[in-house]
BALUM-487056 format. One record per residue (C-alpha): residue number from 1; residue in one letter; x, y, z. Coordinates in steps of 0.02 Angstrom, whole numbers, plus 50000, padded with zeros to 5 digits. Layout:
! residues N
<guti num="NUM" residuo="A" xx="X" yy="Y" zz="Z"/>
...
//
This chain:
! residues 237
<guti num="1" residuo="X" xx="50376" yy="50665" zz="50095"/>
<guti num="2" residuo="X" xx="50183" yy="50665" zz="50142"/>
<guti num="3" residuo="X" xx="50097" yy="50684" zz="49972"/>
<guti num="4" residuo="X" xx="49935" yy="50723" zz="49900"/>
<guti num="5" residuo="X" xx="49877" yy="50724" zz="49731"/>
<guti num="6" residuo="X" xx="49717" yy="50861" zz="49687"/>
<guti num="7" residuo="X" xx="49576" yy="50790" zz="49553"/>
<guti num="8" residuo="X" xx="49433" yy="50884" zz="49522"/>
<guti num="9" residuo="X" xx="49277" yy="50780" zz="49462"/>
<guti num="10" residuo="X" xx="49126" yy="50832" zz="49378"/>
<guti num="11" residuo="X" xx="49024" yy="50711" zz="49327"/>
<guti num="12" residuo="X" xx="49163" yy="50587" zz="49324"/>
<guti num="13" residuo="X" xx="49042" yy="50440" zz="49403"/>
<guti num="14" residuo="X" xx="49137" yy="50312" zz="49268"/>
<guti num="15" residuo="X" xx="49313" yy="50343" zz="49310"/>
<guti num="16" residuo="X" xx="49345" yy="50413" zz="49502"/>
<guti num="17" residuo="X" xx="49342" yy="50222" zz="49546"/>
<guti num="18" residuo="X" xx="49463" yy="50168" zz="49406"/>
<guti num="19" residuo="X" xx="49588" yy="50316" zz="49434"/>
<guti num="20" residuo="X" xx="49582" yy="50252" zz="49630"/>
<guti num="21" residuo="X" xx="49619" yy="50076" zz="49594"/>
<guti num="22" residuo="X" xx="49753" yy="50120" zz="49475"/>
<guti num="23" residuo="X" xx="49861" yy="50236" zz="49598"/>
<guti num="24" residuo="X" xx="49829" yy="50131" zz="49737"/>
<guti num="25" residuo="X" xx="49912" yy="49986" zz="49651"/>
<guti num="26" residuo="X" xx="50070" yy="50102" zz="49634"/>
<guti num="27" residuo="X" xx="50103" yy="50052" zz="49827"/>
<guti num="28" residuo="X" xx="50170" yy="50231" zz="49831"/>
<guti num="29" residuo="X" xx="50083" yy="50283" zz="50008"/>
<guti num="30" residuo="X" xx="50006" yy="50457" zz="49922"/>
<guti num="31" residuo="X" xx="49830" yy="50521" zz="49986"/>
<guti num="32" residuo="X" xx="49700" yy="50578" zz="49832"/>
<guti num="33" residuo="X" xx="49580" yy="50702" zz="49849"/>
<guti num="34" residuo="X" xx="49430" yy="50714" zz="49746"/>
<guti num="35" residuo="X" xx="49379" yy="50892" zz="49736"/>
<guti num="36" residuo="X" xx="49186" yy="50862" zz="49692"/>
<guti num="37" residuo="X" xx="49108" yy="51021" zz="49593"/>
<guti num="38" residuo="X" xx="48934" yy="50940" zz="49662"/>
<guti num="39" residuo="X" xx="48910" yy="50832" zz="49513"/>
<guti num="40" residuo="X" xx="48731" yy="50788" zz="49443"/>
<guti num="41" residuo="X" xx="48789" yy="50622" zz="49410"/>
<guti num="42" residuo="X" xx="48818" yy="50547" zz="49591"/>
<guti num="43" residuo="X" xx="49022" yy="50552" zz="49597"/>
<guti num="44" residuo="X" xx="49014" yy="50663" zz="49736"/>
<guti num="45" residuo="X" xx="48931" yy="50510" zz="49822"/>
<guti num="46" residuo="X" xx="49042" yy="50379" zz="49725"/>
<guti num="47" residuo="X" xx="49198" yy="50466" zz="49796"/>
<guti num="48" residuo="X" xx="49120" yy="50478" zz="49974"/>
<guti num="49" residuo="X" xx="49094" yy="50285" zz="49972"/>
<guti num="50" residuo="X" xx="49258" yy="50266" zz="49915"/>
<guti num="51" residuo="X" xx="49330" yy="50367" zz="50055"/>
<guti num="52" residuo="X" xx="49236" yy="50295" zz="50198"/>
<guti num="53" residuo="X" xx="49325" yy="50112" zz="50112"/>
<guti num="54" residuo="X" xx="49508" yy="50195" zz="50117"/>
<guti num="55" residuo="X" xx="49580" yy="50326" zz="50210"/>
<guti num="56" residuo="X" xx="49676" yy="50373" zz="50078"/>
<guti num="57" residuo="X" xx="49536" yy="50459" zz="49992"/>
<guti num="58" residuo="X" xx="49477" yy="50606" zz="50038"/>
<guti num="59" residuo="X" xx="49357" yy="50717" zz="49981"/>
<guti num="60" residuo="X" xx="49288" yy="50898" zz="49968"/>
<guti num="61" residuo="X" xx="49103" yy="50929" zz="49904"/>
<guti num="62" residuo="X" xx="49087" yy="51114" zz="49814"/>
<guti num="63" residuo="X" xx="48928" yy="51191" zz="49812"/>
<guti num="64" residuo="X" xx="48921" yy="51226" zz="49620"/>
<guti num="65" residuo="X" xx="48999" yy="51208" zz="49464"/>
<guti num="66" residuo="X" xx="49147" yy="51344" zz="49483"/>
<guti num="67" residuo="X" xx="49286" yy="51278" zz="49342"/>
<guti num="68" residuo="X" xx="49446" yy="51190" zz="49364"/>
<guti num="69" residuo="X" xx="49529" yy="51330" zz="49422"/>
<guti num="70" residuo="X" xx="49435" yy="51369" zz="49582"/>
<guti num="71" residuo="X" xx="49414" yy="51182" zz="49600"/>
<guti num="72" residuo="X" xx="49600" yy="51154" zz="49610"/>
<guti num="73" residuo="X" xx="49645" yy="51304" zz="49714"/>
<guti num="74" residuo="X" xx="49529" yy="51235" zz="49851"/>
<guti num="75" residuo="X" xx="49606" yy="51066" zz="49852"/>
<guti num="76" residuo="X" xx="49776" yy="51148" zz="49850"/>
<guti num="77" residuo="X" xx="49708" yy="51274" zz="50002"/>
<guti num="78" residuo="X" xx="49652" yy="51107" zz="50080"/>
<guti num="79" residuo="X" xx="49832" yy="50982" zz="50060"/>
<guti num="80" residuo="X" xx="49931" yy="51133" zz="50119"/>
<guti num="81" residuo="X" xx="49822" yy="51156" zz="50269"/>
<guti num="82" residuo="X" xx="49848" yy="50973" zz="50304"/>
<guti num="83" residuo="X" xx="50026" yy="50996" zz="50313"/>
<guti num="84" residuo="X" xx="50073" yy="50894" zz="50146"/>
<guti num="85" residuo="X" xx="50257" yy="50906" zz="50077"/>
<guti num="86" residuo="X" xx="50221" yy="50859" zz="49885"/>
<guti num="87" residuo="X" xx="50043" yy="50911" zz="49790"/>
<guti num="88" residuo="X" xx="50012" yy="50831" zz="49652"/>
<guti num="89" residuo="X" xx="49882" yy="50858" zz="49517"/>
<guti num="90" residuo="X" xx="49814" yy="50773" zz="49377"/>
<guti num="91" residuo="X" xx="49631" yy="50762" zz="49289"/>
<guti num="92" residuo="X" xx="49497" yy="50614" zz="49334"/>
<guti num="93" residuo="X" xx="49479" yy="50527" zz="49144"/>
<guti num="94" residuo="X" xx="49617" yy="50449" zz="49161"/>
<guti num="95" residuo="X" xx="49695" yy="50546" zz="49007"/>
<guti num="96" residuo="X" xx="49848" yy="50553" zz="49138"/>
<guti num="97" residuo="X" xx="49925" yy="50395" zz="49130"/>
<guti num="98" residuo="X" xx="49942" yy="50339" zz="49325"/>
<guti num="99" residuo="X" xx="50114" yy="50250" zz="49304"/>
<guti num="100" residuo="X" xx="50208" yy="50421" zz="49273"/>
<guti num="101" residuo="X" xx="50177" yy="50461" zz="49456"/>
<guti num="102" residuo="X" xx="50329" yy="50390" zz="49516"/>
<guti num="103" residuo="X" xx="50439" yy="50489" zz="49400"/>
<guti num="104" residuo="X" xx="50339" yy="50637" zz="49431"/>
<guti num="105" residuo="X" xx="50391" yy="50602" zz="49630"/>
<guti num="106" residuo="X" xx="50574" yy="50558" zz="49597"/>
<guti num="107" residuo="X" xx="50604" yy="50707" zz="49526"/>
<guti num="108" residuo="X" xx="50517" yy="50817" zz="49655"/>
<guti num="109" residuo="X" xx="50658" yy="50770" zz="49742"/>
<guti num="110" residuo="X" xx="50775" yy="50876" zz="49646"/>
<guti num="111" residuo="X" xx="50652" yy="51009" zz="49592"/>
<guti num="112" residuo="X" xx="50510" yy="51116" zz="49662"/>
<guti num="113" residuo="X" xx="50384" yy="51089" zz="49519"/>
<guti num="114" residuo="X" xx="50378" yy="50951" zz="49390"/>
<guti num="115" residuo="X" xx="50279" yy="50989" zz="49252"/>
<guti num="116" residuo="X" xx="50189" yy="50846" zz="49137"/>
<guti num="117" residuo="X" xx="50215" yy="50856" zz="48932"/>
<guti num="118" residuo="X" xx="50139" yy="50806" zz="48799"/>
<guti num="119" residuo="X" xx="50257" yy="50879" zz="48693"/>
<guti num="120" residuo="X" xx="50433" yy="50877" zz="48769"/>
<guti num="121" residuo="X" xx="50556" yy="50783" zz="48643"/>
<guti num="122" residuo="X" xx="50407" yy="50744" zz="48518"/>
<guti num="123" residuo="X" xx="50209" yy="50726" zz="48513"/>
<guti num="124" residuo="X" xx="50127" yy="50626" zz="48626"/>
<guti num="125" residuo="X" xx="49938" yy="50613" zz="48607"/>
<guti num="126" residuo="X" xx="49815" yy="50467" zz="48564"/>
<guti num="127" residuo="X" xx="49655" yy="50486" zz="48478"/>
<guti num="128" residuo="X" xx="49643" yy="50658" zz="48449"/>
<guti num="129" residuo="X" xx="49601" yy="50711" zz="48270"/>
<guti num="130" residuo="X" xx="49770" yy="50796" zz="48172"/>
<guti num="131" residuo="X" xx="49660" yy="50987" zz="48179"/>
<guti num="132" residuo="X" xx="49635" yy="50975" zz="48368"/>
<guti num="133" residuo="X" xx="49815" yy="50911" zz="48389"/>
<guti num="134" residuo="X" xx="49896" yy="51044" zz="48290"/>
<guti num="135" residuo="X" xx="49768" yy="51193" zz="48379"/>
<guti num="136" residuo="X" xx="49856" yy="51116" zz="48575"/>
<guti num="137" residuo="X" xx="50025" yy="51109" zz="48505"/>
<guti num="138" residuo="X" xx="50029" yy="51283" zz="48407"/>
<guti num="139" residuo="X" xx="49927" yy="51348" zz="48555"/>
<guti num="140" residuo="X" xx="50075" yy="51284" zz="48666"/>
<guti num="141" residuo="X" xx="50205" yy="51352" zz="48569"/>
<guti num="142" residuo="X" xx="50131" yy="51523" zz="48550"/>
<guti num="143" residuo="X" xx="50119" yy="51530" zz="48747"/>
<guti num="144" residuo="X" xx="50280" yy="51473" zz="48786"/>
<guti num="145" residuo="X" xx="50366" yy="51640" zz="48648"/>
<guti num="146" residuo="X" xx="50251" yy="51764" zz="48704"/>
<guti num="147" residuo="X" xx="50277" yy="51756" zz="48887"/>
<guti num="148" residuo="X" xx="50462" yy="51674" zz="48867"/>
<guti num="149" residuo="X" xx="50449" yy="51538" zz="48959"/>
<guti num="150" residuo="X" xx="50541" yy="51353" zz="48949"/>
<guti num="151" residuo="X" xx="50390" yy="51249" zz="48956"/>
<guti num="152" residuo="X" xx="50337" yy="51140" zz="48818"/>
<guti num="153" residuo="X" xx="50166" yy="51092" zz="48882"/>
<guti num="154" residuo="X" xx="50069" yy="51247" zz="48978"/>
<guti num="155" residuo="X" xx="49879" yy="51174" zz="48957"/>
<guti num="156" residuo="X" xx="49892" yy="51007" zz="49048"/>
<guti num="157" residuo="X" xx="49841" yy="50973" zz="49226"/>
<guti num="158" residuo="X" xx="49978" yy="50840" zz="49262"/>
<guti num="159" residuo="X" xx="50099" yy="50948" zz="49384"/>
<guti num="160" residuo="X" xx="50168" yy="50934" zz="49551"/>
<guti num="161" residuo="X" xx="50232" yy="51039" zz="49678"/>
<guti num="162" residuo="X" xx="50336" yy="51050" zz="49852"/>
<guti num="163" residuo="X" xx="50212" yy="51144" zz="49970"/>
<guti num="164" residuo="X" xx="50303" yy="51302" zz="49981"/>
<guti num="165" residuo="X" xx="50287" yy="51350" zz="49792"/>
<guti num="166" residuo="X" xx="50100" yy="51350" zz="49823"/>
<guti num="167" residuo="X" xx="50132" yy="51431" zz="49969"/>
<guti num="168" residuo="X" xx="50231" yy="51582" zz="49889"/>
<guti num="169" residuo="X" xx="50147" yy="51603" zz="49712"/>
<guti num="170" residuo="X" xx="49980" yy="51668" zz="49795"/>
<guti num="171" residuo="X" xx="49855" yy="51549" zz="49740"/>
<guti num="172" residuo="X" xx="49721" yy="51698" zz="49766"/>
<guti num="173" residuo="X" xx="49787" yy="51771" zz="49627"/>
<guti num="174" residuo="X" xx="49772" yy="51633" zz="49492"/>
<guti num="175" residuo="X" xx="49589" yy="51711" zz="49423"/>
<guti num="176" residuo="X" xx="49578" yy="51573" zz="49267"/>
<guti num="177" residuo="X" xx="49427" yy="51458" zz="49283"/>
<guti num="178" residuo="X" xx="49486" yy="51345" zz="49164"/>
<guti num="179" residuo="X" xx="49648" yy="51270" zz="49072"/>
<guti num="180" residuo="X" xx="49696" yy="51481" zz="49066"/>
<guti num="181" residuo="X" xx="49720" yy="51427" zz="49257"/>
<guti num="182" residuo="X" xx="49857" yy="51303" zz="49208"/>
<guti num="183" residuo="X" xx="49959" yy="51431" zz="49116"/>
<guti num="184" residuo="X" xx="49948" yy="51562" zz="49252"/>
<guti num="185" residuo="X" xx="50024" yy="51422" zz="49370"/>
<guti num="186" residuo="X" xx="50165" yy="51368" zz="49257"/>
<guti num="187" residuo="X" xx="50193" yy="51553" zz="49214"/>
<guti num="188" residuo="X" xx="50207" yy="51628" zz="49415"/>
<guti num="189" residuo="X" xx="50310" yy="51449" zz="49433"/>
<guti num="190" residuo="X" xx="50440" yy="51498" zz="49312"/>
<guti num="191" residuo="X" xx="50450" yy="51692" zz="49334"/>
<guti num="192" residuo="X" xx="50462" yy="51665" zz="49549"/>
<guti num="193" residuo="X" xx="50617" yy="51586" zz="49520"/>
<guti num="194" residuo="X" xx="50612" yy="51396" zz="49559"/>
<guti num="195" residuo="X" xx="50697" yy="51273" zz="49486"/>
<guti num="196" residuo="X" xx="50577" yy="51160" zz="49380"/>
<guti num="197" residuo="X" xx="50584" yy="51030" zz="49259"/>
<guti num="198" residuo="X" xx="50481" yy="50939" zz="49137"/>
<guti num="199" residuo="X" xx="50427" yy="50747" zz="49121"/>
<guti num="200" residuo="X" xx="50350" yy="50674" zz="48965"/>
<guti num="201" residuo="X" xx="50205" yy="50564" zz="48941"/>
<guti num="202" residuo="X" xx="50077" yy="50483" zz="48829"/>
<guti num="203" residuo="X" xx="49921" yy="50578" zz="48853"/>
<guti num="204" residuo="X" xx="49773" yy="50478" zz="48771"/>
<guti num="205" residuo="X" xx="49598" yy="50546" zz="48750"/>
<guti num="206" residuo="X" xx="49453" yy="50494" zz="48900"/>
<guti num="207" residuo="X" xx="49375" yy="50325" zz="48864"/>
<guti num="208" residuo="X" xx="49202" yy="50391" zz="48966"/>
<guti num="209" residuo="X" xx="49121" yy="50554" zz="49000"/>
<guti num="210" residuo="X" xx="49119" yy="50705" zz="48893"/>
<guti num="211" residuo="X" xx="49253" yy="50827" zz="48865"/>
<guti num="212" residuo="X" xx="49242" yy="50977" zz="48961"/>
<guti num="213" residuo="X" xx="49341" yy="51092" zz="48845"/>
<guti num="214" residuo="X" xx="49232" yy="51230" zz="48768"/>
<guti num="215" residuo="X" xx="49254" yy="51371" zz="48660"/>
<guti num="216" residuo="X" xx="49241" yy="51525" zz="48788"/>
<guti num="217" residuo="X" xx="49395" yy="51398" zz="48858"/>
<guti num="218" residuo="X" xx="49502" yy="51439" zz="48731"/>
<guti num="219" residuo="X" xx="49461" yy="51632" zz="48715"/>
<guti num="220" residuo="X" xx="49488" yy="51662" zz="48907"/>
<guti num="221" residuo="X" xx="49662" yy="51568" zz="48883"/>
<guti num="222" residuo="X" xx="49703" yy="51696" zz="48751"/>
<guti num="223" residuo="X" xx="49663" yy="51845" zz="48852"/>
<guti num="224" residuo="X" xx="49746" yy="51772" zz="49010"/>
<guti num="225" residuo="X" xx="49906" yy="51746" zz="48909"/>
<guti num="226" residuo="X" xx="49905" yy="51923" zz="48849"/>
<guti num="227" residuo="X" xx="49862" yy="51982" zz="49035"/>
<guti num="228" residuo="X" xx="49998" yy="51895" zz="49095"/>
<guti num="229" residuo="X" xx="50125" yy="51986" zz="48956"/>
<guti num="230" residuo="X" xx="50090" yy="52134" zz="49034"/>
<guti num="231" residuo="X" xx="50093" yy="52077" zz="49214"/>
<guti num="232" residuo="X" xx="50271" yy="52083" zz="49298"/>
<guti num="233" residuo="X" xx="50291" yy="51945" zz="49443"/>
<guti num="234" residuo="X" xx="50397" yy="51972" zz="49570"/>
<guti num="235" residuo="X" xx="50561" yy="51846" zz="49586"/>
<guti num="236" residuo="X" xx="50534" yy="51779" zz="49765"/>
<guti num="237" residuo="X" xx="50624" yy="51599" zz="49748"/>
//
């Protein structure tokens, strides 16, 4: 299956080359494309270099700083466009451990979305102090009871999908501009009906850069989560 997989970059100068060397040594035959929020740092340039050295890489260059959410939904806008079977996603700090791919893409085969977690079976995070652990995995937990869903892991950006669940879910209608954007796409996921599944993995804190997450983050995840109680979605798988 022709596959993609999305990263966003902002100011990810540091890490887009790493993150390229380490899923081209997978020998999987996947594209990547950086979706560049036109980052003061030069990894909008960075990536283009790196794309005009492999045609794997591809890239899209944003005007402005819009959030993850937007970024991702124009990469996803983009691979579908393209024609690709499989879109993956994943974030550019290499936080997302590169040699899960392959089970991520195994069991595509079986599923139409395959959702990354740090918290299937057990915890799996490195280097993040015991208050902000416990705030991601109550967080988590309170998500997954109030809008009854069977997903362990809601706030992480490692995910894939066949093309037509992107196709269905409306990605027009995902309005979160940050990690509230990852819960509204597990959420319309689950609710549409397809089948999905869960992988684990060892999620370990970014070695360079800064971390994006910021309080107004965390308060637009709480009101998206309560939007979204009182939203009914429409079974369509």
């Amino acid at each position: 299956m022709k596959t993609i997989i999305v990263i966003p970059t902002y100011n990810e100068k540091d890490n887009i080359g790493k993150i390229s060397e380490a899923i081209k040594k997978l020998n999987l035959n996947v594209d990547i494309l950086f979706v560049d929020d036109n980052s003061p740092d030069g990894t909008g340039d960075i990536a283009e270099k790196l794309s005009s050295q492999h045609s794997f890489i591809k890239v899209i260059h944003r005007e402005k700083k819009e959030g993850l959410g937007r970024a991702y939904v124009c990469g996803f806008k983009w691979a579908l466009s393209a024609g690709y079977d499989v879109i993956m996603q994943m974030d550019a700090d290499l936080s997302h451990d590169p040699n899960v791919i392959p089970v991520f893409l195994e069991k595509i085969k079986d599923y139409d979305a395959v959702f990354g977690s740090r918290y299937l079976k057990g915890v799996r995070v490195s280097n993040w102090s015991f208050k902000r652990l416990l705030l991601s995995k109550l967080a988590n937990e309170f998500i997954r009871i109030m809008l009854r869903i069977d997903s362990t892991d809601t706030t992480t950006a490692f995910k894939c999908f066949r093309r037509n669940v992107l196709g269905i879910i409306n990605l027009d209608n995902l309005k979160g501009r940050q990690n509230a954007f990852l819960i509204e796409l597990v959420y319309r996921t689950i609710k549409a009906g397809f089948k999905t599944t869960e992988v684990p993995f060892m999620f370990k804190e970014r070695e360079s850069g800064e971390s994006k997450m910021e309080f107004k983050t965390a308060v637009e995840m709480l009101f998206v989560v309560f939007k979204l109680m009182m939203t009914k979605v429409k079974r369509l798988a």
